[in-house]
N, C-alpha and C positions, 0 to 999 in steps of 0.2 A: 406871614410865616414863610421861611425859605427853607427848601430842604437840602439838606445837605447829604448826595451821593453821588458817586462816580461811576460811573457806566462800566469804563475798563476794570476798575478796581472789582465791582460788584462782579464781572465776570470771574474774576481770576480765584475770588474768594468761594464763590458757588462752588465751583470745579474743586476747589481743596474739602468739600463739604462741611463750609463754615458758612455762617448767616447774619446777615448783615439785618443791623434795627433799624428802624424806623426814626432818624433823628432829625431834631428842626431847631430853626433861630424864633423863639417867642417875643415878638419886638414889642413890648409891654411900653405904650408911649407916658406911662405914669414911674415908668422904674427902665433897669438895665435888662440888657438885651440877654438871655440865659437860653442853652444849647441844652436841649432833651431830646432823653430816648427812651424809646418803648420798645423793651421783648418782650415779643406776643409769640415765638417759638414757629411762626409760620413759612411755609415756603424753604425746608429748608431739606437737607437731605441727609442730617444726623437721624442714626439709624432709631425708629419707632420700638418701644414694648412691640413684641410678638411672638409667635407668629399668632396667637390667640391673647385675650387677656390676661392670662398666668403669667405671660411674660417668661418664656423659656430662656429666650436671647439675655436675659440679665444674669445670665448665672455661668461659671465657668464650665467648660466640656460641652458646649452647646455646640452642635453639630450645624453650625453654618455662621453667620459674622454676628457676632457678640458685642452688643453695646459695649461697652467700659466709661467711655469723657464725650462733650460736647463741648464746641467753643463756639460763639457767635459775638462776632465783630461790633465791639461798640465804637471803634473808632480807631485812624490810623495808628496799630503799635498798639494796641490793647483789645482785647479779648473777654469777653461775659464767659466762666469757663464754671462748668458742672460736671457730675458723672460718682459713680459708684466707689463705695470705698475699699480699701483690702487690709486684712491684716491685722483683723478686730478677732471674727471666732475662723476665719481662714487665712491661710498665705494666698489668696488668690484676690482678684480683684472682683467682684458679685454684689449682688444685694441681699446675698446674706450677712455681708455687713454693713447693708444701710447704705447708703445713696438717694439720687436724685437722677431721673431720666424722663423722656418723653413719651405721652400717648396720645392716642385718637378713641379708643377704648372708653363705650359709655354704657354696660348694660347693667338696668337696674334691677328686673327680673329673670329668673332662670331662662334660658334660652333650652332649646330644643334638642334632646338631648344629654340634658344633667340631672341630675337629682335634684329633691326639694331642698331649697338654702344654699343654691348654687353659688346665688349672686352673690350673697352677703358673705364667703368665704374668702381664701388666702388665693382659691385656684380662679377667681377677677378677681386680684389686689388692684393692676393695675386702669380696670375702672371706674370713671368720675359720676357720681352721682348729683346730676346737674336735672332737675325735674324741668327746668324752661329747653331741654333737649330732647327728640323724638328716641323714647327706649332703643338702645340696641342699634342706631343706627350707626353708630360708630364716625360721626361726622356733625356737627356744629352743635358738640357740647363746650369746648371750649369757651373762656369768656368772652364777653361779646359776639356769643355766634361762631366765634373759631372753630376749627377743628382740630387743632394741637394745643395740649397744653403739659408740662411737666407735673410728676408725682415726687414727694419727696416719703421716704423712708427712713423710718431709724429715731430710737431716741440713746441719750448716754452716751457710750462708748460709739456708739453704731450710728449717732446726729449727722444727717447729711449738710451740708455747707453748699454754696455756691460763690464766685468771687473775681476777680479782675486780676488780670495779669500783669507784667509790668510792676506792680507796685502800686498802678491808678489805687485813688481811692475817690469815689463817688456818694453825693447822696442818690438813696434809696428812698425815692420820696412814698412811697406805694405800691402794693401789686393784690393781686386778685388770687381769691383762695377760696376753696369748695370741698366736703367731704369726696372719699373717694368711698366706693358702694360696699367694700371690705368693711372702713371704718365706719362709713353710715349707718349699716346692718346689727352691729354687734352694737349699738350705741342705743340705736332704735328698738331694738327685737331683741336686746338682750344677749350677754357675752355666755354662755355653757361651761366655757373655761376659766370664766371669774367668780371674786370674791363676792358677787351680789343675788347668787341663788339663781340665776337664770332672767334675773331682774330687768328690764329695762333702765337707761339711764335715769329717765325723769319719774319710776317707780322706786330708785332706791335712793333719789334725792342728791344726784351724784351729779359729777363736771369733769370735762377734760377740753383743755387748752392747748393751743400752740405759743409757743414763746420764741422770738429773734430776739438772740445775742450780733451784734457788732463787735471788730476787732479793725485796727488799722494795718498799714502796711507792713509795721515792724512784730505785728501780732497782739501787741495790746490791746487790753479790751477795752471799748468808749462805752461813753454812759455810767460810768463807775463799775461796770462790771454787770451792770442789771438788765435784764431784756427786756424786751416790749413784750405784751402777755395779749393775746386775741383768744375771747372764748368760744370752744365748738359748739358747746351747751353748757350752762350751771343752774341746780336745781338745788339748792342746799336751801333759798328760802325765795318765797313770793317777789320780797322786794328787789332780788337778785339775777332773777333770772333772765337766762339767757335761754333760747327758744332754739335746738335743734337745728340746724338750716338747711335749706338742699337748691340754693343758688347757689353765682358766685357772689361774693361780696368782698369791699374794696380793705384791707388793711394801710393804717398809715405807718408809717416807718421811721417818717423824717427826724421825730425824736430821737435816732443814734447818730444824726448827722452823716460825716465822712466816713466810709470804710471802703475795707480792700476787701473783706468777707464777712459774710452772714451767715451763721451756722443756724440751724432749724430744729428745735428740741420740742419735745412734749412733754405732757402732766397730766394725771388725772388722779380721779377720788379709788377707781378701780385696779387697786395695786396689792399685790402678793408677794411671797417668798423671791422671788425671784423677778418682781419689780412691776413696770405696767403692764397689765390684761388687758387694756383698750390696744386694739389695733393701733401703732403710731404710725399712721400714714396721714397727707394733706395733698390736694390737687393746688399748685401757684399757677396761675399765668400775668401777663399786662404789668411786669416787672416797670415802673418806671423810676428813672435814671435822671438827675439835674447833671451834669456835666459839668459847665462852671458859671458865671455870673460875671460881669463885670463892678460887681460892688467895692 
């Protein structure tokens, strides 16, 4: 396995606070030699959720440097590019209209100082509920032990995306995805301001999903237009279900093939007047990338 980085480049790029992945040559002596990467979101100097788990910095009129994009170098002349969106229910750019951004944010119970049902609310959205991570430390919840990893935001109108600059289009063979303690909470303990009575998800027999859509460079969508569907929980019957989770665990991808963007939508059984009641939030990390093949 050779790696593939440049010492002068990686300098020059750190200083512009962009982030360079982790890529290598997989010299597979039964097939062709194929160039991957992995963003793991580490080491990098795009600005964090804070200055607490609320995540003030995501939102416009923040009084000091406000998130907005992230770009991390997948390769010379292209860019892994994220960040919040604008112009959904404001002219501004925020995550009041749904985005994607980074945390280190992990607490799962009220911390010191809040009321009861801290955790499980809006004010730690930006919280990963990772139970293989020490509560509250705010440091190697991430997958694999990390300590960064992105939240994404937003369903409908408000679907955060992520995508490649240039035109690149890549497969997305896989990446790593975990409730965030927002979404865990009201899932687990039941939503107050849902259609289910105050029900817990697996007492009203209910489900909620994340689903990737694919699109190529010209914006067409691959796959016929149908996304890949990863459930958080379903409980509708015995032989169905799906358990809850509070690791990370790995999604596959590679079924959309090539694209330029992946847009990040939700679903659930818990929907009203005015559309999903489940928290639509998900923690991604360990993005991996095939680059190309020589097949």
């Amino acid at each position: 396995m050779k790696k593939v980085f440049n010492l002068r480049m990686a300098a020059a790029m750190l200083a512009a606070g962009v982030m360079l992945t982790s890529c290598s040559d997989d010299d597979d002596p039964a097939g062709p030699s194929v160039r991957t990467c992995l963003i793991d979101f580490e080491n990098t100097s795009i600005e964090l959720a804070g200055p607490d788990s609320y995540g003030a910095n995501l939102y416009y009129g923040y009084d000091g440097t406000q998130f907005t994009k992230g770009a991390i170098e997948v390769e010379p002349g292209v860019d892994f590019e994220f960040g919040l969106n604008s112009g959904v229910y404001s002219t501004y750019t925020d995550l009041f209209n749904g985005g994607m951004f980074l945390s280190q944010w992990n607490y799962r119970t009220d911390k010191a100082g809040t009321t009861a049902g801290w955790w499980e609310n809006y004010t730690n959205q930006c919280s990963v509920y990772n139970t293989a991570s020490t509560d509250g430390a705010n440091k190697g919840a991430g997958a694999d032990g990390s300590n960064t990893f992105a939240v994404i935001n937003g369903y409908g109108q408000t679907a955060a995306s992520f995508g490649f600059s240039a035109g690149a289009e890549y497969e997305v063979s896989s990446m790593m995805i975990c409730p965030t303690s927002y979404n865990y909470g009201m899932l687990a303990n039941g939503n107050p301001m849902g259609n289910d009575g105050g029900k817990t998800i697996k007492e009203a027999k209910g489900w909620f999903k994340v689903l990737a859509y694919g699109y190529d460079a010209q914006g067409n969508a691959v796959n016929g237009g149908k996304p890949l569907e990863k459930y958080i929980c379903d409980y509708r019957t015995p032989a169905s279900t799906v358990e809850l989770f509070s690791t990370w665990q790995t999604w596959d991808l590679s079924a959309l093939g090539k694209v330029n963007k992946i847009k990040i939508d939700f679903d659930g059984s818990d929907t009203g007047q005015w559309g999903l009641n489940t928290p639509a939030y998900i923690c991604i990390d360990n993005i991996k990338l095939v680059l190309d093949d020589n097949k």
